[in-house]
C-alpha positions as CSV (number, residue, x, y, z in Angstrom):
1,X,0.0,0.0,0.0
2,X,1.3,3.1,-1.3
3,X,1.9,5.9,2.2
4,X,0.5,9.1,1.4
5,X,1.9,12.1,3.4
6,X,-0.8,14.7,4.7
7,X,0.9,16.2,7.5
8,X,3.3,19.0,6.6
9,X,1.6,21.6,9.0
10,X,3.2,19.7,11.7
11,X,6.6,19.4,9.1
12,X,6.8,18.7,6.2
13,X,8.1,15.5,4.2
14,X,10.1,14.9,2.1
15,X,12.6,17.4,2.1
16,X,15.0,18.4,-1.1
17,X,18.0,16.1,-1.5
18,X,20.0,19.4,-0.8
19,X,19.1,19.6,2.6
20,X,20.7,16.3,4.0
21,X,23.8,17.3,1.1
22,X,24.2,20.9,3.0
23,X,24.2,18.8,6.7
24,X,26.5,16.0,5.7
25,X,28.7,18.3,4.1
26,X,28.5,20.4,7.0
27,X,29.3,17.5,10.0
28,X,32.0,16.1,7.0
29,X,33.9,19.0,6.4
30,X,33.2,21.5,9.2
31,X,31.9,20.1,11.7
32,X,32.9,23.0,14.2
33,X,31.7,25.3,16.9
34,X,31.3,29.0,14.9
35,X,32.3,31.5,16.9
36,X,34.1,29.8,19.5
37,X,37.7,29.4,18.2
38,X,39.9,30.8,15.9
39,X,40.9,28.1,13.3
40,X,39.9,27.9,10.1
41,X,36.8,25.5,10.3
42,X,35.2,27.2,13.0
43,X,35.5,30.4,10.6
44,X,33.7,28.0,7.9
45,X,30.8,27.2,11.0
46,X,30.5,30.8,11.3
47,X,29.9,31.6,7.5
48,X,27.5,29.0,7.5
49,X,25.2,30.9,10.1
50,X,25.6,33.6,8.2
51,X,24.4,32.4,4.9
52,X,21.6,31.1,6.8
53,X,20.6,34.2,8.3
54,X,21.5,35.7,4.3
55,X,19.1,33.5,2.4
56,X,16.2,34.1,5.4
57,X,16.6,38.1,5.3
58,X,16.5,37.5,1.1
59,X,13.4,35.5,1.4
60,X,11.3,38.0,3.8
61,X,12.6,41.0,2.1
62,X,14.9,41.9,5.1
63,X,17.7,44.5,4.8
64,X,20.3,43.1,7.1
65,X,20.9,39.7,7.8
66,X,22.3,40.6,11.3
67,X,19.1,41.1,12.1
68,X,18.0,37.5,11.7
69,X,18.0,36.0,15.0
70,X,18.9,32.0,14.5
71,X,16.5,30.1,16.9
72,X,15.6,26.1,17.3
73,X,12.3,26.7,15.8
74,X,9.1,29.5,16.1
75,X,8.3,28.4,19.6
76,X,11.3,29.9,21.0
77,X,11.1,33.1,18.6
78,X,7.3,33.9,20.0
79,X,8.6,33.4,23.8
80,X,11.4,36.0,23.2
81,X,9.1,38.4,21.9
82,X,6.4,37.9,24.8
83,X,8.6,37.4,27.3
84,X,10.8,39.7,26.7
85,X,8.7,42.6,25.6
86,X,5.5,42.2,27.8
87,X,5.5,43.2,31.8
88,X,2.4,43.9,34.0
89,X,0.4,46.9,33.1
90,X,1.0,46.2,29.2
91,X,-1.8,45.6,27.0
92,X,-1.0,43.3,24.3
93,X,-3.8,41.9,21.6
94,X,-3.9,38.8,19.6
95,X,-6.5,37.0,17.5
96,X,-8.5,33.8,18.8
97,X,-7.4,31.9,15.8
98,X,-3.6,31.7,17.6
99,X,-1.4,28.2,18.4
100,X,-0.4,27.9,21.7
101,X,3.0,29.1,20.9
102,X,1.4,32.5,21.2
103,X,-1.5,31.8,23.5
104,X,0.3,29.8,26.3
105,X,3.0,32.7,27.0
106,X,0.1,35.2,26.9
107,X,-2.2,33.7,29.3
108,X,1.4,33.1,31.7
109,X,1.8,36.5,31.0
110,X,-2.0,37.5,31.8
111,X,-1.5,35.6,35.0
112,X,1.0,38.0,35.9
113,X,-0.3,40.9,35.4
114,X,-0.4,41.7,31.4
115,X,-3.6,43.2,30.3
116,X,-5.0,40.7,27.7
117,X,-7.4,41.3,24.7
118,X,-8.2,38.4,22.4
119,X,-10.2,39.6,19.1
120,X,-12.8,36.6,18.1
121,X,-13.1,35.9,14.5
122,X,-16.0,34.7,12.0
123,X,-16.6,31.3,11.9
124,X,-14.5,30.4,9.0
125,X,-11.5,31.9,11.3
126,X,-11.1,35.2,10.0
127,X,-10.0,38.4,11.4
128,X,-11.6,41.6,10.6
129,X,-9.2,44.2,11.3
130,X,-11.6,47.0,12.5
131,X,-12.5,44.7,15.1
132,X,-9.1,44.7,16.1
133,X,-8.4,48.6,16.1
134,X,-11.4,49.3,18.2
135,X,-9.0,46.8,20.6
136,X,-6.1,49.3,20.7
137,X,-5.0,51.4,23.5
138,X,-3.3,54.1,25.5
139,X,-0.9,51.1,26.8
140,X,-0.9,48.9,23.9
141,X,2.8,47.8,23.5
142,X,2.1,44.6,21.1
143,X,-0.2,42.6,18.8
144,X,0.6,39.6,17.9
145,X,-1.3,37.4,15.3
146,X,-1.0,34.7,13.4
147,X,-0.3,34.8,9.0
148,X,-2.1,31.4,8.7
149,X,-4.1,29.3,10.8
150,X,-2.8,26.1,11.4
151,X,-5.9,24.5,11.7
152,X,-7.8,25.9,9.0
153,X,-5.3,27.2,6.9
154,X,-7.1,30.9,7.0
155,X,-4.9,33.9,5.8
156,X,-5.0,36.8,7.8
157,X,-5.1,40.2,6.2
158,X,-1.2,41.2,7.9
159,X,-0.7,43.8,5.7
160,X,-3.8,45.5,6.6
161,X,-2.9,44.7,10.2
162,X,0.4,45.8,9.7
163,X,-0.6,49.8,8.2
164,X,-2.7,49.8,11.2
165,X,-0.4,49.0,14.0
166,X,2.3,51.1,12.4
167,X,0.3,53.9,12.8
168,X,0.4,53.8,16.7
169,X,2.8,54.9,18.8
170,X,5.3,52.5,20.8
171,X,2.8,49.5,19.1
172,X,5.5,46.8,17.6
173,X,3.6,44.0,15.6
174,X,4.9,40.5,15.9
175,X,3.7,37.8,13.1
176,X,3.5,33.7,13.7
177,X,4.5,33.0,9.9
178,X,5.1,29.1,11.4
179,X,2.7,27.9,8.8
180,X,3.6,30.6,6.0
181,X,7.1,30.7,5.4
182,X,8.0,29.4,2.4
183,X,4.6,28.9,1.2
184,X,3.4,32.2,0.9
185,X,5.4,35.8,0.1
186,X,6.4,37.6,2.6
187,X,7.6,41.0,2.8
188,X,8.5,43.1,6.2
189,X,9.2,45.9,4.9
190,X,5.7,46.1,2.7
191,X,3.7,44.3,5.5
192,X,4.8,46.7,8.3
193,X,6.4,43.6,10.2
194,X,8.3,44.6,13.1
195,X,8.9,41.2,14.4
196,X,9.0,37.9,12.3
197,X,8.7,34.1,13.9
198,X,9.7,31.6,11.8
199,X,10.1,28.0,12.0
200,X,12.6,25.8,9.9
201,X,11.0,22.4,9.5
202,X,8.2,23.4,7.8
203,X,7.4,24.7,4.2
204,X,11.0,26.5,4.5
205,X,12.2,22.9,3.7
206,X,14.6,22.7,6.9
207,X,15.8,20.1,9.5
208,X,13.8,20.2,12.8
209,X,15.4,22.2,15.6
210,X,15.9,25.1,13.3
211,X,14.0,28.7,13.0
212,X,14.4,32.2,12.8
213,X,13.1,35.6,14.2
214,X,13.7,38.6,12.7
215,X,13.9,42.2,14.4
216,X,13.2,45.7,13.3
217,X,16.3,47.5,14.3
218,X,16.1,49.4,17.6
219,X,13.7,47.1,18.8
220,X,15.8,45.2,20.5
221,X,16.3,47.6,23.0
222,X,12.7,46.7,23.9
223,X,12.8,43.4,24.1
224,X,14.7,41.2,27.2
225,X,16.8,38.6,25.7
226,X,15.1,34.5,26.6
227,X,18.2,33.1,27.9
228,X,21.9,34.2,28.6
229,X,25.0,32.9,28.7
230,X,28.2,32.1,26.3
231,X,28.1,33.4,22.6
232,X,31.1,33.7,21.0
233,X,31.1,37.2,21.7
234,X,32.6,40.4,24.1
235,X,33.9,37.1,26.6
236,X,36.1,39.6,28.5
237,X,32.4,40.8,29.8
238,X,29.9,38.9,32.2
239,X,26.9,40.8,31.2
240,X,25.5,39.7,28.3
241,X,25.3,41.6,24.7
242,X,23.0,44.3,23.9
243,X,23.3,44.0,19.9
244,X,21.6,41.8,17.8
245,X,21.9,38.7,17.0
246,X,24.4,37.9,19.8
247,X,21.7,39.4,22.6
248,X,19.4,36.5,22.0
249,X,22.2,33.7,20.8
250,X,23.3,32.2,24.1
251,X,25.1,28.7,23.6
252,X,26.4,26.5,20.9
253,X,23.9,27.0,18.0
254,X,22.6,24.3,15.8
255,X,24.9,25.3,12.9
256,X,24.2,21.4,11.3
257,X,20.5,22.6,11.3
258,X,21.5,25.9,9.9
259,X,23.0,24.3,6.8
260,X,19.9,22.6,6.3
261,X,17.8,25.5,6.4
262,X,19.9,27.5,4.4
263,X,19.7,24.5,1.5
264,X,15.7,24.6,1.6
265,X,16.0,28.4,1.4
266,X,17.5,28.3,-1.4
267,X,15.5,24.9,-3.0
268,X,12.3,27.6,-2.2
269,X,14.3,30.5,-4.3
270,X,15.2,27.9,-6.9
271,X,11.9,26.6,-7.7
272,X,10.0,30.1,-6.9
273,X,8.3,30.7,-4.0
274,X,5.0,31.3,-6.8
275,X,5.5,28.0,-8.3
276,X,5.4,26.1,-4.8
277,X,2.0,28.1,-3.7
278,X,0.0,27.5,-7.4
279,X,1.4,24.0,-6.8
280,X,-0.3,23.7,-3.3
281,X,-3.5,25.7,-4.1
282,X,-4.3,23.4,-7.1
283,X,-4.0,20.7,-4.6
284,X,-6.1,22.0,-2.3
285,X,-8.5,23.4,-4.6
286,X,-8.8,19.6,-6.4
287,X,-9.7,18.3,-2.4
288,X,-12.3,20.5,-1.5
289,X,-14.0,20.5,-5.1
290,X,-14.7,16.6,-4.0
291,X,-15.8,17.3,-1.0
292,X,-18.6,19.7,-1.6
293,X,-20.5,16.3,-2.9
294,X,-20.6,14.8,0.7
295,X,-23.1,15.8,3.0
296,X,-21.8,14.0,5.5
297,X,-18.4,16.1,5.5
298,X,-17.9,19.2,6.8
299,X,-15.0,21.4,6.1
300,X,-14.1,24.2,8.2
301,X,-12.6,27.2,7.3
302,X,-13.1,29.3,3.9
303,X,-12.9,26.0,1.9
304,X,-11.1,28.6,-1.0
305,X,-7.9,27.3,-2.0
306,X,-7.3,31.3,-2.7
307,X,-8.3,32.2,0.9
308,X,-6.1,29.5,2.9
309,X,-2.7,27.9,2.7
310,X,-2.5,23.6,1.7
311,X,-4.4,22.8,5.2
312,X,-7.8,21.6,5.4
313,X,-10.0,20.8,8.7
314,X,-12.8,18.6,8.7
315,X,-15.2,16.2,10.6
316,X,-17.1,13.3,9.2
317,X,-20.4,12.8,10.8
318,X,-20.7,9.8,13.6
319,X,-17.4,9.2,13.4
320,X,-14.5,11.1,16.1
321,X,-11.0,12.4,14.4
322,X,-8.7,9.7,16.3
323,X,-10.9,7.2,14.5
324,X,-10.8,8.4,11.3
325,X,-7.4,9.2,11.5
326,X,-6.6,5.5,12.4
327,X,-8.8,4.5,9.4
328,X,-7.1,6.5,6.8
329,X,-3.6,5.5,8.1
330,X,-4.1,1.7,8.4
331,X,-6.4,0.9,5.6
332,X,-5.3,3.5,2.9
333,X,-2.0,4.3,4.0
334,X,-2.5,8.6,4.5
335,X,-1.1,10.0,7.4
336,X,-2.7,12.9,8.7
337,X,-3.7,14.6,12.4
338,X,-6.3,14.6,14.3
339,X,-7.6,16.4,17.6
340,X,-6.4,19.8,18.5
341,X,-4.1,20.9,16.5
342,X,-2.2,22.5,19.7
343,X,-4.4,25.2,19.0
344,X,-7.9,25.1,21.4
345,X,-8.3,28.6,20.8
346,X,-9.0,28.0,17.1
347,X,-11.4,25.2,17.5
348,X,-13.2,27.4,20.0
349,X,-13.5,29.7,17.0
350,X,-15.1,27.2,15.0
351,X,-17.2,25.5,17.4
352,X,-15.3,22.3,17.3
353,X,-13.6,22.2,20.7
354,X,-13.3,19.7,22.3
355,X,-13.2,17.2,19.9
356,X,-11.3,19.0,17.1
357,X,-10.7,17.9,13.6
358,X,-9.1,15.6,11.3
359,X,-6.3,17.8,9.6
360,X,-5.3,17.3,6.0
361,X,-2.1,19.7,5.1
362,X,-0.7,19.0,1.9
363,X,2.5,20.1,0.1
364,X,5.0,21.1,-2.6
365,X,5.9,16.9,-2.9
366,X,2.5,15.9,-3.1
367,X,1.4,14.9,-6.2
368,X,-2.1,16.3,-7.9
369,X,-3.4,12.7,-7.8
370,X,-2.7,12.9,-3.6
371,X,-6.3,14.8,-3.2
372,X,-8.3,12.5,-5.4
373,X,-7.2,9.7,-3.1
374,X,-7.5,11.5,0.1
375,X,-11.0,12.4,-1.2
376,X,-11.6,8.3,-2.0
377,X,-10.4,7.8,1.4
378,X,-13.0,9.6,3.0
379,X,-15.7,8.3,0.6
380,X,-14.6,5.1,1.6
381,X,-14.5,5.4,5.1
382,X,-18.6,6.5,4.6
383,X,-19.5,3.8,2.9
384,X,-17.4,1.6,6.0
């Protein structure tokens, strides 16, 4: 039985024959700490990070790459934001369509005295953007939103955001792009993006343990850096750095990782980031045309293959996710993911909590005849 591979919002598979040549060639040849000694393959480690944080600030339209911070994946670049911008008597807003990698530090944060706003959306998950500028105040120091739900796959209108937020005072604007970069353009400086959180492993075509977060310039002075400790840099000092990226780059880095990423980068720049979307959206587009002929499915979200990324969400009637799930894996051979999606605020939004969804996310490797077989699947599963 052939495996079908329907899970690339949680990472995506395969990845370009490039990526495991950059690593192997990396732990080969290099193989070194960068920034920690003075030889010449440490020097080589170091230019690797570099070119990293080069083909990322290329990608997202960013004018220095010393301004890419390196981190193991969005997770960590979402906590340095919130953590490190956010103390009691802030107000920060986000959407209710956000992964826990946003909500969980907000509600710690809320706990602790961080004023809180959460903006609902429509059904279908999306944000209208007046309903978050009515949010705004006096002592509004951060929004924080997601570019694509994970769950449904909705885009949110960022650039709109982004005008609006850039308008205000003292207001930076943080973006969860976890599920965009990679598959959709993205462009800072025409978005208004004054923080970026991206994750490797995804449709940027990287090794797990990998992902960025990009800075405006100045900001950093705002924001307290997660962790401190060695980084290759000022060692004569014990306090820690106060210039980007070293402020927020304490420890040996994943430069393996990083030479990864950098080869998916470039796999992305290669085939053309417009290529890999049309790709994905005729995939999508192919799925949910078969599903509007079964009653007994229901598809959340806009169900527009223009309106969301490659992920769809549905339920089919009398039958819980983990089951079908189980059913799609072990008698046609798709593996997909059901539940929660580690995002309960999202499901809230669309009425499915607490039982969630079963969660197809398809990708640049997936062939056009993939949705006509996940589509069988489900048909199949009906007629079981």
């Amino acid at each position: 039985m052939k495996t079908i591979y329907l899970d690339n919002a949680a990472t995506s598979f395969p990845k370009p024959p490039g990526m495991m040549e950059a690593m192997n060639s990396f732990q080969r040849d290099i193989g070194a700490n960068p920034g920690r000694s003075g030889h010449g393959r440490s020097i080589d480690a170091g230019r690797v990070m570099y070119e990293a944080r080069e083909a990322l600030a290329g990608l997202f339209n960013i004018d220095d790459p010393l301004s890419v911070v390196l981190t193991k994946n969005s997770t960590e670049a979402l906590n340095i934001v919130l953590l490190g911008a956010l103390a009691p008597g802030d107000h920060v807003v986000t959407t209710g369509m956000e992964h826990n990698s946003v909500m969980r530090p907000l509600r710690y944060l809320a706990s602790r005295g961080v004023d809180l706003s959460v903006i609902e959306c429509s059904p279908q998950g999306d944000l209208d953007p007046a309903d978050l500028q009515k949010a705004l105040r006096k002592n509004t120091k951060l929004v924080v939103m997601t570019h694509a739900s994970n769950v449904t796959g909705t885009i949110q209108p960022v650039a709109e955001v982004g005008r609006m937020v850039r308008q205000r005072d003292g207001v930076m604007f943080c973006v969860d792009a976890a599920q965009t970069a990679g598959a959709l353009p993205i462009d800072v400086e025409d978005m208004n993006i004054d923080l970026l959180a991206v994750t490797g492993h995804k449709s940027l075509f990287g090794p797990q343990g990998t992902g960025a977060l990009y800075i405006r310039r100045g900001l950093e002075k705002r924001i307290a850096p997660l962790m401190m400790g060695g980084t290759g840099s000022r060692s004569e000092f014990e306090i820690q750095p106060d210039f980007l990226p070293d402020k927020y780059e304490s420890g040996t880095p994943n430069a393996l990782g990083f030479a990864g990423l950098c080869a998916g980068v470039q796999f992305i720049v290669g085939q053309s980031l417009r290529a890999i979307r049309e790709k994905e959206k005729l995939i999508t587009a192919a799925f949910l045309q078969r599903m509007e002929g079964c009653p007994d499915v229901t598809v959340y979200g806009p169900a527009e293959a223009d309106r969301q990324t490659a992920v769809v969400s549905f339920n089919v009637r009398n039958v819980t996710p983990s089951d079908a799930a189980l059913y799609f894996e072990e008698e046609c051979g798709i593996l997909c993911r059901p539940g929660l999606h580690c995002a309960p605020a999202a499901h809230r939004t669309l009425g499915t909590f607490p039982q969630g969804t079963v969660r197809f996310s398809f990708g640049f490797f997936n062939a056009p005849g993939d949705a006509d077989a996940a589509a069988e699947a489900i048909r199949d599963l009906l007629k079981g």
